[in-house]
C-alpha positions as YAML, in Angstrom:
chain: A
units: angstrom
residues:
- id: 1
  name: UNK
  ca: [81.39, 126.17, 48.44]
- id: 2
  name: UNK
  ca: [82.02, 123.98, 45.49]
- id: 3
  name: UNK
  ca: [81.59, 119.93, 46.74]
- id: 4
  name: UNK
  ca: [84.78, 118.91, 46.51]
- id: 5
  name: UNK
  ca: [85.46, 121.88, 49.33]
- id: 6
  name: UNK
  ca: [82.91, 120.64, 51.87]
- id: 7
  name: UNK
  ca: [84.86, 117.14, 51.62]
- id: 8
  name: UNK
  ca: [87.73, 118.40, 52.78]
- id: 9
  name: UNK
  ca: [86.27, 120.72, 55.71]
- id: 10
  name: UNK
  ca: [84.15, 117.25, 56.85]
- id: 11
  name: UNK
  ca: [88.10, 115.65, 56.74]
- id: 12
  name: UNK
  ca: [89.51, 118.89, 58.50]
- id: 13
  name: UNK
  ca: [86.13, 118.91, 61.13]
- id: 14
  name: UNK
  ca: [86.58, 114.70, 61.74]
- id: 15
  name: UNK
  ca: [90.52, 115.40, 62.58]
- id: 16
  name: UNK
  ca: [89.68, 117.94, 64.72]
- id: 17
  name: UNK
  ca: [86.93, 115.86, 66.71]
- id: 18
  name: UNK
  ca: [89.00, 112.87, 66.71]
- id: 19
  name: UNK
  ca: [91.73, 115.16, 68.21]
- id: 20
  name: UNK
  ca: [89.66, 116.39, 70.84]
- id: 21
  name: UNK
  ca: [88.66, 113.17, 71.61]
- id: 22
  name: UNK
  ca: [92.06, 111.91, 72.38]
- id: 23
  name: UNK
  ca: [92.83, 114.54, 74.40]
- id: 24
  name: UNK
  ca: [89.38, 114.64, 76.68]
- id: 25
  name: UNK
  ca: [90.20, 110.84, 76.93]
- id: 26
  name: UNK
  ca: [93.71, 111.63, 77.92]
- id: 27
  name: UNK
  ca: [92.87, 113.93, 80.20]
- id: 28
  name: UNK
  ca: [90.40, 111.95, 82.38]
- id: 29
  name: UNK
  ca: [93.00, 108.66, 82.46]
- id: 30
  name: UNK
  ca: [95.80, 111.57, 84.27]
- id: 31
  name: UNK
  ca: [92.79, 112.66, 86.42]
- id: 32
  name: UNK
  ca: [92.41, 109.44, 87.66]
- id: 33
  name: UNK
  ca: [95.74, 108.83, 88.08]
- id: 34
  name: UNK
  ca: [96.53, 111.46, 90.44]
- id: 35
  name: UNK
  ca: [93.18, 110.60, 92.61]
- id: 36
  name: UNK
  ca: [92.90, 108.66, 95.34]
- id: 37
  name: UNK
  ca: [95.07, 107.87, 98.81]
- id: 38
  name: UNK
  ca: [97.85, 106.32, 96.67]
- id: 39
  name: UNK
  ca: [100.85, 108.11, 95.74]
- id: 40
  name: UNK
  ca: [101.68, 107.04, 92.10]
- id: 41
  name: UNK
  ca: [105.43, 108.21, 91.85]
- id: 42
  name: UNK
  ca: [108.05, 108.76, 94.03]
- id: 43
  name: UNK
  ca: [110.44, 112.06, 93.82]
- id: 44
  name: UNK
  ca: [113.50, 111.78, 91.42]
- id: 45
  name: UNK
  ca: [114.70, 108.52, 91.13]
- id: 46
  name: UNK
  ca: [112.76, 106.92, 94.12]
- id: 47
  name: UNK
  ca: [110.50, 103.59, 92.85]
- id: 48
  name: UNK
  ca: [106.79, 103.35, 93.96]
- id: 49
  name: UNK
  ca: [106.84, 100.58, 96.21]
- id: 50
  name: UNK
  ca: [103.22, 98.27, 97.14]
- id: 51
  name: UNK
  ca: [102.67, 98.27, 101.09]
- id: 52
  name: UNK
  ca: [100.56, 95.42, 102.34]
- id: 53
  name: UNK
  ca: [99.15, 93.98, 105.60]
- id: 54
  name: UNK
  ca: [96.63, 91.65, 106.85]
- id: 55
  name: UNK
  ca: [93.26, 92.06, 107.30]
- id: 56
  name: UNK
  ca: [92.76, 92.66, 111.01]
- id: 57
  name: UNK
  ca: [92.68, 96.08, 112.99]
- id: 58
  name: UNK
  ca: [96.44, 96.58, 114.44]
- id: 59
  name: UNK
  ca: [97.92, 94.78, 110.96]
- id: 60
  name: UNK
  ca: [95.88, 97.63, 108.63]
- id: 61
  name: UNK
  ca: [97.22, 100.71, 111.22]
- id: 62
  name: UNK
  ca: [100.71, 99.41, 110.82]
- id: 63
  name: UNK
  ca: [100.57, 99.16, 107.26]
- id: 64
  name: UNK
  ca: [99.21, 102.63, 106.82]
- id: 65
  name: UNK
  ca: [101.79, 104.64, 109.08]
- id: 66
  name: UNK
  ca: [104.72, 102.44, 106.65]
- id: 67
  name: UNK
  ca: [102.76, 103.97, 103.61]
- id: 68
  name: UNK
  ca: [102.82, 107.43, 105.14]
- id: 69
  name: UNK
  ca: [106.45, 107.32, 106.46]
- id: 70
  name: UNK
  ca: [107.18, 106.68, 103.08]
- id: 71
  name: UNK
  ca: [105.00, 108.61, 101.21]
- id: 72
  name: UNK
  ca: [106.71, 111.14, 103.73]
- id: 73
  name: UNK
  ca: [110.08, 110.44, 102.51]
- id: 74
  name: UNK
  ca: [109.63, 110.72, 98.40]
- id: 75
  name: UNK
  ca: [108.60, 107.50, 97.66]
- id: 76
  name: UNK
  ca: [105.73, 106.60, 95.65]
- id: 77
  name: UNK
  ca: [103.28, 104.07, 97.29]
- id: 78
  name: UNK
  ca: [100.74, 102.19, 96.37]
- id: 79
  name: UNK
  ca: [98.77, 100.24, 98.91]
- id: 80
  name: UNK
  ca: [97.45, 96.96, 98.83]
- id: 81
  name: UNK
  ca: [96.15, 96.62, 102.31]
- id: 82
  name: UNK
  ca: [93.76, 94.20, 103.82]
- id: 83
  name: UNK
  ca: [94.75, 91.35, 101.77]
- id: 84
  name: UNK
  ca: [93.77, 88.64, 104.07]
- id: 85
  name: UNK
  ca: [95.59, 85.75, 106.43]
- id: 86
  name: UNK
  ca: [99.20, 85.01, 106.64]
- id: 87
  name: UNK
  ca: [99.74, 82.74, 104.09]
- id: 88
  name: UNK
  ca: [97.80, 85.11, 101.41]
- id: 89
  name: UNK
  ca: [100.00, 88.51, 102.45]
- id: 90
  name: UNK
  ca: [103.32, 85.76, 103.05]
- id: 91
  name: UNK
  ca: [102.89, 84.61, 99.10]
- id: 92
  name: UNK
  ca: [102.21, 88.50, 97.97]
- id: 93
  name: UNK
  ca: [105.29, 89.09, 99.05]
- id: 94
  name: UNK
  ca: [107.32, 86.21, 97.79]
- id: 95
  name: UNK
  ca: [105.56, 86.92, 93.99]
- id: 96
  name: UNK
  ca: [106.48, 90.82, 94.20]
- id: 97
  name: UNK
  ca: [103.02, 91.41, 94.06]
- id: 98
  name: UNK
  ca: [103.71, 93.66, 97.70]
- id: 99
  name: UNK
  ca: [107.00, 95.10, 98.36]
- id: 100
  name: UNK
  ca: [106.41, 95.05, 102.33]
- id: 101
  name: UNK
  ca: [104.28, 94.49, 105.16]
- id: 102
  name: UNK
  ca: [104.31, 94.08, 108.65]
- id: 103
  name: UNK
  ca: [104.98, 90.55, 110.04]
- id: 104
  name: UNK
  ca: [104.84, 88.53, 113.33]
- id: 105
  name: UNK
  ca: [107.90, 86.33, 114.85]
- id: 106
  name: UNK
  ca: [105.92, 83.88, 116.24]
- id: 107
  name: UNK
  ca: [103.90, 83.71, 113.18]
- id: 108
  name: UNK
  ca: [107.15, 83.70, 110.64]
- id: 109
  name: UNK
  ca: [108.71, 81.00, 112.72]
- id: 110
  name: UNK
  ca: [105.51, 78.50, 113.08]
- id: 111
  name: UNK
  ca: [103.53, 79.18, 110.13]
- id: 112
  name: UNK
  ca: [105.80, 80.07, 107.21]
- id: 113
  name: UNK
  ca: [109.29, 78.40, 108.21]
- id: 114
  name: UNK
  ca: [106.88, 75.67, 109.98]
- id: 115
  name: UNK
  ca: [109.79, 75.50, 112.99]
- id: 116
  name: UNK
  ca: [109.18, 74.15, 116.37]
- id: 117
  name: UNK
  ca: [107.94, 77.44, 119.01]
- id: 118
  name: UNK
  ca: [110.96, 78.92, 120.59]
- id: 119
  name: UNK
  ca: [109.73, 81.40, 124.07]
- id: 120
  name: UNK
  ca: [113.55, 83.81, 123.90]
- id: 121
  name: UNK
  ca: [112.79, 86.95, 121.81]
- id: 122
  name: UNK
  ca: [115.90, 87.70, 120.14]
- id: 123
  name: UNK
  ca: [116.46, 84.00, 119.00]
- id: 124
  name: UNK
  ca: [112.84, 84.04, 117.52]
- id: 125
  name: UNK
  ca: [113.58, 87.06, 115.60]
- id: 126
  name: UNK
  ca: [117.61, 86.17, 114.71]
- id: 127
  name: UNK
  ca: [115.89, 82.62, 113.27]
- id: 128
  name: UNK
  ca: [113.37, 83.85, 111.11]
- id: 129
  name: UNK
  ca: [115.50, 86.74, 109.92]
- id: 130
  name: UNK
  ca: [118.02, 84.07, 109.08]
- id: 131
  name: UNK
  ca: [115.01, 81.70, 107.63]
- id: 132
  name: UNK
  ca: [113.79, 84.45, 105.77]
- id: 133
  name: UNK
  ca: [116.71, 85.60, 103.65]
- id: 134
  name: UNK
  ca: [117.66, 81.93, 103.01]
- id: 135
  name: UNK
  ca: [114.65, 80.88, 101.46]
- id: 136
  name: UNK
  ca: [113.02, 83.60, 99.83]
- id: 137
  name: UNK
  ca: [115.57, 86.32, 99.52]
- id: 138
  name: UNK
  ca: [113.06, 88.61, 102.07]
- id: 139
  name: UNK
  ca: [114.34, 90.64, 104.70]
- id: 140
  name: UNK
  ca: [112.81, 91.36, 108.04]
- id: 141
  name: UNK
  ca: [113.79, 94.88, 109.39]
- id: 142
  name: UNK
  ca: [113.78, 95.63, 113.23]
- id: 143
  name: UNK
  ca: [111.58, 94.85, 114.95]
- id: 144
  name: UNK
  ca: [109.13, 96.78, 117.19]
- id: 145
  name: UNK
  ca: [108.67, 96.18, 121.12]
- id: 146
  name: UNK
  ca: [104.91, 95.31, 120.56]
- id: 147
  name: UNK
  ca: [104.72, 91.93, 120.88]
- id: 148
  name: UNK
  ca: [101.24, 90.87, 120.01]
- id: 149
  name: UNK
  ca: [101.18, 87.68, 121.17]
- id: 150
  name: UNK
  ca: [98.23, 85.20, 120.93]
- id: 151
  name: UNK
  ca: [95.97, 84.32, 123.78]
- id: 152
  name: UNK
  ca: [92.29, 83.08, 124.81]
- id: 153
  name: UNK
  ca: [89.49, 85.60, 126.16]
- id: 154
  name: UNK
  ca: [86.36, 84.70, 128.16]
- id: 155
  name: UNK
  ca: [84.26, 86.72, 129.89]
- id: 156
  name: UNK
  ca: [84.27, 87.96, 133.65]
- id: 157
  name: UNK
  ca: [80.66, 86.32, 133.68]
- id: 158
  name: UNK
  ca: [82.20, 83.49, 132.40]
- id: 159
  name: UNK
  ca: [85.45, 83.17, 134.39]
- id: 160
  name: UNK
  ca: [83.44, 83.96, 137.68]
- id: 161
  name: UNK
  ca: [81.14, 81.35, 137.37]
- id: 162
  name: UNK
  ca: [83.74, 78.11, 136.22]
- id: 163
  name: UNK
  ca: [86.92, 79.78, 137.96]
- id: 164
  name: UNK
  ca: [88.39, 80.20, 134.20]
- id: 165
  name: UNK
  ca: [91.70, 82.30, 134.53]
- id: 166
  name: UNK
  ca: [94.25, 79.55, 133.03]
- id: 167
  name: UNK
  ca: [94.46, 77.23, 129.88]
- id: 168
  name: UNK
  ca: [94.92, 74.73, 131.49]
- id: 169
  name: UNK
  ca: [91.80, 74.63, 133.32]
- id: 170
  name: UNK
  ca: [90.09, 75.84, 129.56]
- id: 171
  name: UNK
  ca: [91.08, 72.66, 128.23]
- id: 172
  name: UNK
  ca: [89.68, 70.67, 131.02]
- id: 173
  name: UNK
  ca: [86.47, 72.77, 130.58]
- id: 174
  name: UNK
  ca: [85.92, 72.89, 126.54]
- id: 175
  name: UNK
  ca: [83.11, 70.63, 126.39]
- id: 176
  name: UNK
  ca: [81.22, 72.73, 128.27]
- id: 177
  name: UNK
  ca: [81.93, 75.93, 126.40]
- id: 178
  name: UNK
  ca: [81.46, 77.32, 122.86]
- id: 179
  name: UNK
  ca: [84.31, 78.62, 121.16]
- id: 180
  name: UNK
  ca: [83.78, 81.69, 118.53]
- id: 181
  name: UNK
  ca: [87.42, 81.34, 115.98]
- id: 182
  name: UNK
  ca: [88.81, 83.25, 113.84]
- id: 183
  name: UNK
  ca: [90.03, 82.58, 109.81]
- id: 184
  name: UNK
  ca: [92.80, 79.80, 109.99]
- id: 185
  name: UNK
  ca: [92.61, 79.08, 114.40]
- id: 186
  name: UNK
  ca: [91.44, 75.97, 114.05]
- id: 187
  name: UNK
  ca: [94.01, 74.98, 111.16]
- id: 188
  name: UNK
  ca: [97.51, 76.28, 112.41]
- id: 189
  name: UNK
  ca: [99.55, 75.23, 114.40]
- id: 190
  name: UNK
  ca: [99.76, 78.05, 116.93]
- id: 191
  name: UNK
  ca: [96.16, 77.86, 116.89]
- id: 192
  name: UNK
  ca: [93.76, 75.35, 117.81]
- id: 193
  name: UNK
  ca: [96.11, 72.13, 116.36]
- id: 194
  name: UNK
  ca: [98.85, 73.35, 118.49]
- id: 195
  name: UNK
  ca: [96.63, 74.21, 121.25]
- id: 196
  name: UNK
  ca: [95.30, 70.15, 121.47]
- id: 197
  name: UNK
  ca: [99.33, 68.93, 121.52]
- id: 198
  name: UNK
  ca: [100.36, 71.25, 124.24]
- id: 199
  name: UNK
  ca: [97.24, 71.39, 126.80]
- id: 200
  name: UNK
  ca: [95.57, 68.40, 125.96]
- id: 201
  name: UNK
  ca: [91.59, 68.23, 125.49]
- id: 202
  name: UNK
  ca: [90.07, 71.72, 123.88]
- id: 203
  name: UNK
  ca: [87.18, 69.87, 122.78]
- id: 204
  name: UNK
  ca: [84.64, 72.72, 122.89]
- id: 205
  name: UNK
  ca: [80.98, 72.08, 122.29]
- id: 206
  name: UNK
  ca: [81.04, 73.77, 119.54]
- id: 207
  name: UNK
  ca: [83.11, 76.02, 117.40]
- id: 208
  name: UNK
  ca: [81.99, 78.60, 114.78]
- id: 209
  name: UNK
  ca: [84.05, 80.98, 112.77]
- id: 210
  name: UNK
  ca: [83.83, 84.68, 113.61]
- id: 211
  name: UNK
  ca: [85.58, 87.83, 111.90]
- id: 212
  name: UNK
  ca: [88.38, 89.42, 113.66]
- id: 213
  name: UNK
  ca: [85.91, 92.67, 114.60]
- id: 214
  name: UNK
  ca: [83.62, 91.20, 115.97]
- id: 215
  name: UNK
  ca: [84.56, 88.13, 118.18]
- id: 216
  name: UNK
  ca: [84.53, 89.63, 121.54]
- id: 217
  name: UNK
  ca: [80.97, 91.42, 120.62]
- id: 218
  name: UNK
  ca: [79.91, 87.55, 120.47]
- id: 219
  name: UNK
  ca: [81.02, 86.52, 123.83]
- id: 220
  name: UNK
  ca: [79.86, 90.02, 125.25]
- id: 221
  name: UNK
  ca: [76.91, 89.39, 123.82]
- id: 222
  name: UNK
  ca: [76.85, 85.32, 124.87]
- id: 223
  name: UNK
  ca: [76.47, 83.85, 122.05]
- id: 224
  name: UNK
  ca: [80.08, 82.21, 122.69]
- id: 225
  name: UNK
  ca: [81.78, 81.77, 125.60]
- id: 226
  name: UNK
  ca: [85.57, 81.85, 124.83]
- id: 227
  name: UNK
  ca: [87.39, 83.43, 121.96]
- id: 228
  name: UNK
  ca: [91.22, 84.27, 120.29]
- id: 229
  name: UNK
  ca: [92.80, 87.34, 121.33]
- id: 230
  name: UNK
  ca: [95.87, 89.50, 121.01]
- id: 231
  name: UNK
  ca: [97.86, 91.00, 123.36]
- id: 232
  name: UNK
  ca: [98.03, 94.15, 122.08]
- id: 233
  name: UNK
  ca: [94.23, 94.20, 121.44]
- id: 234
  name: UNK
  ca: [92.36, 97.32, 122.17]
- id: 235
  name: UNK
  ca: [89.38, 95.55, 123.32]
- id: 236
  name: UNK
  ca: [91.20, 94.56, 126.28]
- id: 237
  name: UNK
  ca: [90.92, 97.13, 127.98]
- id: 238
  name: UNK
  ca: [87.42, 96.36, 128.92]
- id: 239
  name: UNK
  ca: [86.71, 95.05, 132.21]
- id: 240
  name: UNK
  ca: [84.08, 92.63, 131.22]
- id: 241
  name: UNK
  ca: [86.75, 90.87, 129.72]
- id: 242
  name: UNK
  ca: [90.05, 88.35, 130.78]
- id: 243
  name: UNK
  ca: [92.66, 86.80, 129.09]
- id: 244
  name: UNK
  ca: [93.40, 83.31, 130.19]
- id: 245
  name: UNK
  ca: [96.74, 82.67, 131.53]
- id: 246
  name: UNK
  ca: [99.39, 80.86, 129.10]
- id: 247
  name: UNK
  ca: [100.21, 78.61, 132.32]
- id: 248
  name: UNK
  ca: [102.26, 75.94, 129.94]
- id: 249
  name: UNK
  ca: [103.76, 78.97, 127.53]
- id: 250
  name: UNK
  ca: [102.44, 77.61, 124.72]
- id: 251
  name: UNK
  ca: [102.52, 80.68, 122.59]
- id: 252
  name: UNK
  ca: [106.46, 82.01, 121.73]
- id: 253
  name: UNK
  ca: [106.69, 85.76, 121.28]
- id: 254
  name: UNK
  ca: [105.17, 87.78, 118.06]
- id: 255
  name: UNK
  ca: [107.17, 90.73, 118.05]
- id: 256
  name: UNK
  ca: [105.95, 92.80, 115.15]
- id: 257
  name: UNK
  ca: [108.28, 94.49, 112.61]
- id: 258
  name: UNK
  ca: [108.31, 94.83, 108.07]
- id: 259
  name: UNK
  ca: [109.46, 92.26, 106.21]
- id: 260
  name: UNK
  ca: [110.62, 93.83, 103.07]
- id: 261
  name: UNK
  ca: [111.89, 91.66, 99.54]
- id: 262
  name: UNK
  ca: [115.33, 91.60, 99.02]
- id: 263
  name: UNK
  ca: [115.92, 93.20, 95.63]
- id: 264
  name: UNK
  ca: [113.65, 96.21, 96.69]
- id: 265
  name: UNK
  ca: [115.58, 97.11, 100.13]
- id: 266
  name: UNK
  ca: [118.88, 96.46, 97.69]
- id: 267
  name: UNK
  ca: [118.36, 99.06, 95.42]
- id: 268
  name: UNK
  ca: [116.59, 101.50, 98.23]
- id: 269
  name: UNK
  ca: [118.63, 100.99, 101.71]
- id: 270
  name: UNK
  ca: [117.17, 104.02, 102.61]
- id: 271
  name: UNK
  ca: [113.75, 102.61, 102.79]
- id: 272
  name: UNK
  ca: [114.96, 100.22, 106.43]
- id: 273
  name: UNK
  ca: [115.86, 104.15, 107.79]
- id: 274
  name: UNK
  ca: [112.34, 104.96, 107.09]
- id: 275
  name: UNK
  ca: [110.53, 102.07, 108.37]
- id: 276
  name: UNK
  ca: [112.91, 101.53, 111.19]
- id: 277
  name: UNK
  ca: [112.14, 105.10, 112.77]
- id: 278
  name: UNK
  ca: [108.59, 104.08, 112.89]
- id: 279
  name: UNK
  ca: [108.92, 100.75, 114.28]
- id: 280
  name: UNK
  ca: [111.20, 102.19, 117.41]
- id: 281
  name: UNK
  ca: [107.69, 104.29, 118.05]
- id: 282
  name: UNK
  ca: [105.92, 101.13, 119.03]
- id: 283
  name: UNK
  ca: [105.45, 99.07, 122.17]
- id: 284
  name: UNK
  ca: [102.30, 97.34, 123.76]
- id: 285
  name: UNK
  ca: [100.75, 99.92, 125.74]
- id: 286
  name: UNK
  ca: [100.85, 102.51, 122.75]
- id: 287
  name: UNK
  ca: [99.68, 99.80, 119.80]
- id: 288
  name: UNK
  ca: [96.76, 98.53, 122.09]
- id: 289
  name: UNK
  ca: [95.58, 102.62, 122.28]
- id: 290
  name: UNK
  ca: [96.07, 102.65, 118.88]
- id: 291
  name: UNK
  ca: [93.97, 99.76, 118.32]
- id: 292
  name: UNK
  ca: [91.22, 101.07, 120.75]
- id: 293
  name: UNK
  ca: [90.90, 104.02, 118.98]
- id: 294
  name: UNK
  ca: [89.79, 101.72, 116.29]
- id: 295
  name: UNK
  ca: [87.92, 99.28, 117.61]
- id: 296
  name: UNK
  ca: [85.85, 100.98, 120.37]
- id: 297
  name: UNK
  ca: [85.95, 104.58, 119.21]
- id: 298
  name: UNK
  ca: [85.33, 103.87, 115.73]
- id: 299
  name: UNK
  ca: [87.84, 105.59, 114.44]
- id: 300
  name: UNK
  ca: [89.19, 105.31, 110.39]
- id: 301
  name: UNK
  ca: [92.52, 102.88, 110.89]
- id: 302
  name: UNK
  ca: [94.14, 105.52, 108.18]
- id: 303
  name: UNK
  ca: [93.77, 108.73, 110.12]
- id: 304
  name: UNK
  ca: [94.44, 106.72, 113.53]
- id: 305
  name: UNK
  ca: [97.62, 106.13, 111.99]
- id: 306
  name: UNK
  ca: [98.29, 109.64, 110.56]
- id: 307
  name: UNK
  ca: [97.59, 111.31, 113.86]
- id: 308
  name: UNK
  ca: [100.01, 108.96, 116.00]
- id: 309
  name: UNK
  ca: [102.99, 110.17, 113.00]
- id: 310
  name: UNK
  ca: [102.12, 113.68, 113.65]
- id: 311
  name: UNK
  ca: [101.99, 113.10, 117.20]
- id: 312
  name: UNK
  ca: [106.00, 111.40, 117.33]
- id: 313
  name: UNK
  ca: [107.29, 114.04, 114.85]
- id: 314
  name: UNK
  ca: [107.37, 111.77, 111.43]
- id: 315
  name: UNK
  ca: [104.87, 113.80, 109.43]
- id: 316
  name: UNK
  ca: [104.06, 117.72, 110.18]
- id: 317
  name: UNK
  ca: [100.18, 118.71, 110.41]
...
């Protein structure tokens, strides 16, 4: 093979390697595209929409049987769960970063439209559904008939020995006692701030921040005495465990149900069918198993989830 040959079989054998190349690298990007728990495209026309939630137990369940429902009905999701507080998953949604996730009543009304607490249901919900669409152009869905509403949790130990069953007599009590919070209690005002307005004292002896999963392990455990629940909590099941009495009715409802942007439910109104089937599943006794399951069996929030959808008929096995 004359030189001038061999130059053009190294050009022909470069091509071909640079060729190959592409494609290897092409076909490892599609790999990795159709990996993972996230669909990346809906069927036909339908969008892939980003489902978020907060980063506590019930919030992360809820968010994954919305993904699944809708997963279940064509649409592509991607999930963007666990994203942290109120105010961070609130602002997701107003910057499109999430198309959905599931909210509180009592939490939309205090904390985002910053409105005085309200104790009737329906005008909770009709006020922050109306609050909603005015000022952000975000649309809350109906809602479920959990209503996880906020509350304090000592010990039987503890309760026994000071006669501790209302909040009342907690506030009276606080210096005495240690109080384990959670992210953004003492700052909000259905929290701690509110708490001091309505009851009066709450001074504890001391108060140290705890994560969500593992504040009643500290006063189990005595290392606090008093700590924030939920109503819907799974924990709370336990025995060893009260929840003070809202004697003043401090806390309005938090009846939980999606709060979806505007533009998306616009173009998709199909996508409220879908999430409203789910949310008619859901009441207090049924999201405080489903949070047990979590919590004290140790089970993974996303087949928790799955199971209860196969259980009610939304997704087959």
């Amino acid at each position: 093979m004359n030189i001038s040959s061999k130059k053009t079989s190294n050009r022909m054998n470069k091509s071909r390697l640079v060729l190959l190349a592409v494609v290897m690298l092409m076909t490892v990007i599609l790999s990795a595209c159709g990996n993972g728990n996230d669909n990346a495209n809906g069927e036909g026309d339908k969008p892939t929409l980003a489902i978020g939630s907060k980063n506590f137990t019930e919030s992360l369940i809820l968010g994954e049987m919305y993904a699944l429902a809708l997963e279940n009905a064509g649409y592509g999701v991607n999930r963007k769960l666990n994203l942290g507080g109120t105010l961070i998953a609130h602002e997701s949604l107003k910057s499109g970063d999430i198309d959905m996730y599931p909210e509180y009543t009592g939490t939309g009304l205090i904390n985002v439209l910053e409105e005085e607490p309200k104790s009737d249901a329906q005008e909770v919900y009709d006020l922050v559904a109306e609050g909603y669409k005015e000022k952000f152009n975000l649309i809350w869905l109906e809602s479920t008939n959990a209503n996880d509403s906020q509350g304090l949790v000592t010990t039987r130990k503890i309760a026994e020995e000071y006669d501790l069953y209302t909040i009342s007599k907690l506030a009276e009590l606080a210096p005495q006692l240690r109080m384990a919070a959670v992210p953004e209690f003492e700052e909000r005002q259905d929290g701690l701030k509110g708490l001091k307005e309505h009851y009066g004292g709450m001074d504890f002896e001391s108060i140290k921040l705890y994560d969500y999963g593992i504040k009643y392990r500290v006063i189990l455990d005595e290392e606090a005495d008093v700590t924030v629940g939920f109503t819907t909590d799974g924990d709370l099941t336990n025995e060893d465990l009260v929840l003070l009495e809202d004697d003043k009715s401090f806390w309005p409802p938090y009846y939980v149900a999606p709060v979806i942007r505007g533009e998306v439910l616009e173009g998709n109104p199909e996508v409220a069918d879908v999430l409203n089937e789910v949310s008619a599943l859901l009441d207090n006794e049924k999201m405080m198993a489903l949070n047990a399951q979590v919590d004290i069996e140790k089970k993974e929030y996303a087949d928790v989830a799955k199971q209860f959808l196969i259980e009610e008929g939304i997704l087959s096995e």
